[in-house]
C-alpha positions as CSV (number, residue, x, y, z in Angstrom):
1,X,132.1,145.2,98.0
2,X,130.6,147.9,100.0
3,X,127.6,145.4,100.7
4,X,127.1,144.8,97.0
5,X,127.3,141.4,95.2
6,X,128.1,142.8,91.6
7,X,130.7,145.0,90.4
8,X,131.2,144.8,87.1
9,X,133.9,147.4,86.5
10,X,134.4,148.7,89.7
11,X,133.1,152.0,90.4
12,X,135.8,153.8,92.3
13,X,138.1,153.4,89.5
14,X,135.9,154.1,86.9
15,X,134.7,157.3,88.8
16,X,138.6,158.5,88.8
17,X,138.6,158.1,84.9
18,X,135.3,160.3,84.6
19,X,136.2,162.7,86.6
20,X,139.1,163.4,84.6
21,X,138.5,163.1,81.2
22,X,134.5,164.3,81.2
23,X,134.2,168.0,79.3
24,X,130.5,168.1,80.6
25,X,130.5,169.8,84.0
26,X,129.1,168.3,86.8
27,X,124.6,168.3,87.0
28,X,123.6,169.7,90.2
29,X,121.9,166.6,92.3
30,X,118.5,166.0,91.2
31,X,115.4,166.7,93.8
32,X,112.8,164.4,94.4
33,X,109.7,163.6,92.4
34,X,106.4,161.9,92.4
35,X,106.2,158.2,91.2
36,X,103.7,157.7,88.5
37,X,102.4,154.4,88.3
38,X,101.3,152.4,85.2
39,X,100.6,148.9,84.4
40,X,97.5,146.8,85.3
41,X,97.0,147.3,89.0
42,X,97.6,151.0,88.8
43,X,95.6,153.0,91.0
44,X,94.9,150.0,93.7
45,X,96.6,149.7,96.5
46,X,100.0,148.6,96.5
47,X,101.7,147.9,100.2
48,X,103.4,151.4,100.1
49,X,105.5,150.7,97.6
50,X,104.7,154.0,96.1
51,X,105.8,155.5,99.3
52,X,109.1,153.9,99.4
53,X,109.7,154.6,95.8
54,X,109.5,158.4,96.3
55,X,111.6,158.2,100.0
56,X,114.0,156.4,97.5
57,X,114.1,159.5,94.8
58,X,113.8,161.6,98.1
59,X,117.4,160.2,99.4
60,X,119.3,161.7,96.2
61,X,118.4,159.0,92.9
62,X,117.7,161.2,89.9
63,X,115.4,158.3,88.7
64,X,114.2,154.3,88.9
65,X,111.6,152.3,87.6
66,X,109.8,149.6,89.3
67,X,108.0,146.6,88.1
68,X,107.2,144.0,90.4
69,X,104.5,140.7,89.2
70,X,103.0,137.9,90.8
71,X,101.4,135.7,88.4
72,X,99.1,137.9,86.5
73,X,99.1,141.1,88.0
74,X,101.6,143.6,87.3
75,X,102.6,146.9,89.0
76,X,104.5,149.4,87.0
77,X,106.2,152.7,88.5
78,X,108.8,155.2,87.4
79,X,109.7,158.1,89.3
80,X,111.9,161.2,89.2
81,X,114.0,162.1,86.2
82,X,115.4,160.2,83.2
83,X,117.5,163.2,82.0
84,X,118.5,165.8,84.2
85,X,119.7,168.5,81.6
86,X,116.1,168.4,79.6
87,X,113.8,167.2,82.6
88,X,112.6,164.8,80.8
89,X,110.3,161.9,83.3
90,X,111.5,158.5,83.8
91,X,109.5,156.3,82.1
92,X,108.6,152.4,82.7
93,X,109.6,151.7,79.3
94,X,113.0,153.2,79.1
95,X,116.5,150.9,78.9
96,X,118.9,150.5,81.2
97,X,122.4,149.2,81.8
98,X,121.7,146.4,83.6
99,X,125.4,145.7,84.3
100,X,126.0,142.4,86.3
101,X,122.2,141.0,85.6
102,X,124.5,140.2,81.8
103,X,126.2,137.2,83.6
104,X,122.8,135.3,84.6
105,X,122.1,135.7,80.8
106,X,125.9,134.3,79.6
107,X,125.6,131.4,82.4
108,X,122.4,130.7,80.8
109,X,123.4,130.4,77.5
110,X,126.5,128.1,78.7
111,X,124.3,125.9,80.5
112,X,122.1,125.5,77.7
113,X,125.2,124.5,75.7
114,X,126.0,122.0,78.3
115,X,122.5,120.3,77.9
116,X,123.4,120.4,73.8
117,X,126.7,118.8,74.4
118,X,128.9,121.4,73.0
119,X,130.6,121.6,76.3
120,X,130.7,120.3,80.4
121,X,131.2,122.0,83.0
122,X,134.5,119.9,83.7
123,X,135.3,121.6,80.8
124,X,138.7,123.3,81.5
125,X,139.5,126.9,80.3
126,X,142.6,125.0,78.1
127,X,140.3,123.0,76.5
128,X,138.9,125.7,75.0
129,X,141.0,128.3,75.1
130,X,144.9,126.8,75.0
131,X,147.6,129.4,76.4
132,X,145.6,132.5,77.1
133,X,145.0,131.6,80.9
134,X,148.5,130.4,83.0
135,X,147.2,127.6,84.8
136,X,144.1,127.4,82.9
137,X,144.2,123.5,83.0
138,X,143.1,123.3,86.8
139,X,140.1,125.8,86.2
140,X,136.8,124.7,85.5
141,X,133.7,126.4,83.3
142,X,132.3,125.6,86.4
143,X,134.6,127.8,88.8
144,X,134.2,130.7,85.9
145,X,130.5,130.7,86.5
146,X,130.4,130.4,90.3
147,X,133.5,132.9,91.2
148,X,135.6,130.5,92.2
149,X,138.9,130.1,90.1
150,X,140.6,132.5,92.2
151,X,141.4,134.8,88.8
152,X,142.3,138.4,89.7
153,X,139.6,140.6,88.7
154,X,141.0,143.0,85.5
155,X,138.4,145.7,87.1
156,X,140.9,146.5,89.6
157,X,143.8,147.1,87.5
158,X,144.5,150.4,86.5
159,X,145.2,150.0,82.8
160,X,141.4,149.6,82.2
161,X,141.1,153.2,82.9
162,X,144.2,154.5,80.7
163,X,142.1,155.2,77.4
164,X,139.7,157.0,79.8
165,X,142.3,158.8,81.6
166,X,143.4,160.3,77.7
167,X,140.3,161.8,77.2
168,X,138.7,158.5,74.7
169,X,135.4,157.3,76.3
170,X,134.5,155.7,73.3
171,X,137.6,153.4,73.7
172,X,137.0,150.0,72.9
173,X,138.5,147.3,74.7
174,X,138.6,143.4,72.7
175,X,137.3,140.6,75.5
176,X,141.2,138.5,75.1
177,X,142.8,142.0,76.2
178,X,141.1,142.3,79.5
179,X,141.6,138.8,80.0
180,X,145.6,138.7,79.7
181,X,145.2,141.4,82.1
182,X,143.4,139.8,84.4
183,X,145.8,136.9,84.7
184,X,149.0,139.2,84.3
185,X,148.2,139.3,88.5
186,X,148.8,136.3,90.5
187,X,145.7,134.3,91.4
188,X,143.9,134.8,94.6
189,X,143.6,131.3,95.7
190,X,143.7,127.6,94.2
191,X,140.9,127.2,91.6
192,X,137.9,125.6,94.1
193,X,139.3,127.1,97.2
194,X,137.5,129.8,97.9
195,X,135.1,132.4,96.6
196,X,135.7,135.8,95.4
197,X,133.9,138.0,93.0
198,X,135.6,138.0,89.2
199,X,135.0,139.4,85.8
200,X,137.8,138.1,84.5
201,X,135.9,134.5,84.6
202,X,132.8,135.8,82.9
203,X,134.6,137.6,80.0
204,X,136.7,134.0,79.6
205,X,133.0,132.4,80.0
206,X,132.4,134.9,76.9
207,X,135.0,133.7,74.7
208,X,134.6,129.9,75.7
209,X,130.8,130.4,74.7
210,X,132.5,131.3,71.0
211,X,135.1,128.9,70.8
212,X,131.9,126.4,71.1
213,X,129.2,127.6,68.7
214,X,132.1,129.5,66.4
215,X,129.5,132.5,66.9
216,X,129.9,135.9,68.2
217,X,128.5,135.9,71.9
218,X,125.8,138.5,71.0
219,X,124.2,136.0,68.4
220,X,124.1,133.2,70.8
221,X,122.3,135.6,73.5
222,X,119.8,136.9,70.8
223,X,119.0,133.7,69.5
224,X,119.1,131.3,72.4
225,X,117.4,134.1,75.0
226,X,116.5,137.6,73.4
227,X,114.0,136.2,70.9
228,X,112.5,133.3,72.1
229,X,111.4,135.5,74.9
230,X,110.2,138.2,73.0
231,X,112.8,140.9,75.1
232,X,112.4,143.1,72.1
233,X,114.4,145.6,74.2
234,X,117.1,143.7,75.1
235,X,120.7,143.6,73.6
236,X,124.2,143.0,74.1
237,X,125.4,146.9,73.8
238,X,129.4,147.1,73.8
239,X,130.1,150.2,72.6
240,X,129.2,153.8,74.1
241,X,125.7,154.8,72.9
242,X,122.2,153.2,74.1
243,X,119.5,152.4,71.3
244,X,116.3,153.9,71.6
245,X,114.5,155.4,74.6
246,X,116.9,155.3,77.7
247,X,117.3,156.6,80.9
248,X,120.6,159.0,80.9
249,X,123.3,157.4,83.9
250,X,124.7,159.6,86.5
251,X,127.4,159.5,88.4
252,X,129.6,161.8,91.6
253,X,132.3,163.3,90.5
254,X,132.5,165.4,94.0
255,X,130.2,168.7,93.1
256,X,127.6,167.1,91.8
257,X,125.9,164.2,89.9
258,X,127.6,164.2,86.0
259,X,125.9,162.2,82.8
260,X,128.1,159.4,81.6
261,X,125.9,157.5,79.5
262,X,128.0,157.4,76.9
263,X,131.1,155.9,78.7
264,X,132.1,152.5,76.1
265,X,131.2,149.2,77.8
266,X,133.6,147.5,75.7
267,X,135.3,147.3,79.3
268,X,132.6,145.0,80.9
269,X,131.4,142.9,77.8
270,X,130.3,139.3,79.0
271,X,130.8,140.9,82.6
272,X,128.1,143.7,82.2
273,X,127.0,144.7,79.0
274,X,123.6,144.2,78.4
275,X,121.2,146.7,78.3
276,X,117.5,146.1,79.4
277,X,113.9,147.2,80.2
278,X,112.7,146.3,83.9
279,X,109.8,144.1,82.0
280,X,112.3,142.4,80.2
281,X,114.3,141.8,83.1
282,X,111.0,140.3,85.0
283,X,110.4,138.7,82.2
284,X,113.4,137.2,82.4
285,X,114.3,135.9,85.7
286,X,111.0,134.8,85.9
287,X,110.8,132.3,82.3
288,X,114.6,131.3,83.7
289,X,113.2,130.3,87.6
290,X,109.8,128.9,85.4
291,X,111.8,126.3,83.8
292,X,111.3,127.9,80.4
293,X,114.9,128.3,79.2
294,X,116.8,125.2,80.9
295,X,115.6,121.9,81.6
296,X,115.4,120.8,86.0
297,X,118.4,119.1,85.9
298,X,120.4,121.8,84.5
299,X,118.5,124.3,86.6
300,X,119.5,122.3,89.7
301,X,122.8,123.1,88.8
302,X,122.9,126.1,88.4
303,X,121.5,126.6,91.5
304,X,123.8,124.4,93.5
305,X,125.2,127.8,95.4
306,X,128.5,128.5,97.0
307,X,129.1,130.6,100.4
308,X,130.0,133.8,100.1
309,X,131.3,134.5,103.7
310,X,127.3,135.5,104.9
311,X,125.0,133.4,106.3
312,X,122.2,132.6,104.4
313,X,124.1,134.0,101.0
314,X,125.4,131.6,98.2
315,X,126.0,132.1,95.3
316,X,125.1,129.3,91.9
317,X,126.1,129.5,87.7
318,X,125.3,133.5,87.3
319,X,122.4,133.3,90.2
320,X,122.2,134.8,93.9
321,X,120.6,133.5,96.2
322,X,119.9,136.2,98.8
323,X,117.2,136.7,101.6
324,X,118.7,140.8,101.8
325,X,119.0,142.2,98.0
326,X,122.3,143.8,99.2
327,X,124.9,142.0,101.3
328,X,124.9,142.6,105.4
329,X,125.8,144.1,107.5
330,X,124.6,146.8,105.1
331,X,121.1,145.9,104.8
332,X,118.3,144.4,106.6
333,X,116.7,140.7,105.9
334,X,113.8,140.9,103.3
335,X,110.5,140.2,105.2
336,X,109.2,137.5,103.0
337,X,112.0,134.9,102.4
338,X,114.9,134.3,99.7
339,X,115.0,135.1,96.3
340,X,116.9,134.2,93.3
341,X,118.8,136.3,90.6
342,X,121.4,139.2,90.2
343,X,122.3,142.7,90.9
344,X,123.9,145.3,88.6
345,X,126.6,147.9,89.9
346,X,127.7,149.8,86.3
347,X,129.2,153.3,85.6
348,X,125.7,155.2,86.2
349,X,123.2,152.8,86.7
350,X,122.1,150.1,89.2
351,X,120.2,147.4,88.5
352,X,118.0,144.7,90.3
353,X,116.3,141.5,88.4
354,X,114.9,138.7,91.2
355,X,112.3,136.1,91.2
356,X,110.9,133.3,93.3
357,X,112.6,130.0,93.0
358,X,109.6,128.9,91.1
359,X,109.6,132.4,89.3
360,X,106.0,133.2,89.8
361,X,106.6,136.4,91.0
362,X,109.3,138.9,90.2
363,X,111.0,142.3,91.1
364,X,113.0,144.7,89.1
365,X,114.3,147.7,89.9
366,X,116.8,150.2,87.8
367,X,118.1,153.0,88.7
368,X,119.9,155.4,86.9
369,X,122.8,156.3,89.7
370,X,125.4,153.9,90.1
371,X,125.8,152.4,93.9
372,X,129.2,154.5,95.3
373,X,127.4,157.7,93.9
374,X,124.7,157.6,96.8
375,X,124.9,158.1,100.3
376,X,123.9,155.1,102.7
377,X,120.4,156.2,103.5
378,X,119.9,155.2,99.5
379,X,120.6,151.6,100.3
380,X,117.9,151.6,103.0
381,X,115.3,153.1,100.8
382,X,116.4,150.7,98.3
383,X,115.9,147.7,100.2
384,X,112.9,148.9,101.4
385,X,111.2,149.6,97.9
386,X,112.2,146.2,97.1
387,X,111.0,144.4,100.2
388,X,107.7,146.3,99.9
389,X,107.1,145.5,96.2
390,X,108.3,141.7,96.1
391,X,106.4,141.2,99.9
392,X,103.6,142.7,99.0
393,X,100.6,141.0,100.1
């Protein structure tokens, strides 16, 4: 995992399929530039956060927006670029692929079903979806959500990259394809045995969330999540363009950082396919952690974590629970405690959305590299900008 939680569609491979089949050549690497800062404490002082975020654009991110709250006060930054080939500032405002952040939103929605009745969490996969998944009687909804069912992830099979590879980035893959396969590989381990990272279970978490409410999974995220927050910037985006003002996603192709914004996230759906403002995201994480979108008993579930091999680490339905942001030995502890919520690893972007466990205060921060397309000392400065802005005194 190279010290990341999320991986929704696996860079390396993803990077491969780029690399061939972009026409675009490759955008020299972007220099560093002030962070501007709006929002409500603007121009107080703010722990050094400002500080970090420009040592972050310093150690080669083209561009990242903070937002970070604690009750009422807000701070707000963007720095560096949001398009390299116009120049264009990042913004506060702009959208994002949040990538992974997608599967707190789908194992919110489930869970909300489960409080309905529409489904359990003993709910097996061939309950709901008979014959797609061999040995899909012994796997929970549960074991989808929490990683682990032992399903191979489909990220790491080639074949994902094969319309990509032709020259078609606005391939679109349908959600039962890159589940059969997912399971055409032999499973890791019994379902329940162990733990491992999969977006084959959230994709199958997808289409279960259909079978139930005979809805596309889009409707039941807009109507169960979108709206009654308000995240008027917020939407399930599977297909190759971004709506609206955005932040343009880079990645390393080997001579440089390349735009491939409008790579098709068919590939990632339920996985990773939500795009997103950092307020949305705070706003988020924080009315999920508030008690606003699931009632305590279901929020006690979905917080009842697994190990992931770390101490200190576990992981619950779609939620981390982390004291470090990104998994050690790669980074250092965060200075204030734990926190709860998701990372994002996507083709160009990279994306943090965590709150405290009572969701009170809140961090976000997006950036438009995606994590293998940034040497080490990017982790550190990305850590740091975190620590500082959720530590903050």
């Amino acid at each position: 995992m190279a010290g990341r939680l999320a991986r929704a569609g696996r860079r390396p491979l993803l990077t491969a399929a780029v690399a061939v089949a972009l026409t675009a050549g490759a955008l020299a690497p972007v220099g560093a530039a002030g962070a501007a800062a709006v929002g409500a404490d603007a121009g107080t002082a703010d722990g050094g956060v400002r500080s970090s975020l420009d040592r972050l654009i310093a150690s080669g991110v083209p561009g990242a927006v903070l937002v970070a709250r604690d009750g009422d006060g807000v701070l707000r930054l963007a720095a560096g670029t949001a398009d390299t080939a116009t120049g264009r500032p990042m913004r506060p405002d702009l959208r994002f692929r949040a990538g992974s952040v997608t599967k707190t939103f789908v194992a919110t929605v489930t869970l909300q079903l489960v409080g309905e009745g529409a489904l359990s969490l003993d709910d097996t996969v061939e309950r709901w979806l008979p014959g797609l998944v061999p040995g899909g009687a012994a796997i929970s909804v549960r074991q989808l959500l929490d990683h682990t069912s032992g399903l191979f992830d489909y990220t790491e099979d080639p074949r994902i990259l094969a319309p990509y590879l032709a020259g078609n980035l606005d391939f679109r893959w349908q959600p039962r394809q890159l589940v059969r396969i997912g399971v055409s590989h032999p499973p890791l381990f019994p379902p329940g045995a162990a733990w491992s990272y999969s977006n084959t279970g959230y994709v199958l978490v997808g289409l279960i969330i259909e079978a139930a409410t005979g809805h596309r999974l889009e409707t039941e995220l807009r109507r169960r999540v979108f709206r009654p927050l308000g995240l008027d910037a917020t939407s399930f985006a599977t297909g190759s363009a971004i709506d609206g003002a955005h932040a343009h996603g880079y990645t390393d192709l080997g001579s440089g950082l390349a735009d491939i914004t409008g790579l098709s996230q068919s590939w990632a759906w339920a996985a990773g396919a939500v795009v997103s403002t950092a307020d949305d995201l705070a706003t988020f994480v924080g009315a999920l952690l508030g008690g606003r979108l699931l009632s305590p008993a279901l929020m006690a579930e979905m917080q009842q974590t697994v190990p992931l091999g770390v101490p200190g680490e576990g992981y619950g339905l779609g939620l981390w629970r982390t004291s470090h942001f990104v998994l050690p030995p790669v980074a250092q502890q965060l200075s204030c405690g734990r926190v709860w919520g998701h990372d994002g690893d996507t083709a160009g972007y990279r994306s943090f959305a965590f709150a405290s466990r009572d969701g009170r205060r809140q961090v976000v921060l997006l950036l438009n590299v995606d994590g293998d397309s940034v040497p080490p000392a990017t982790v550190d400065a990305t850590v740091a900008v975190l620590d500082a802005a959720y530590c903050r005194a």
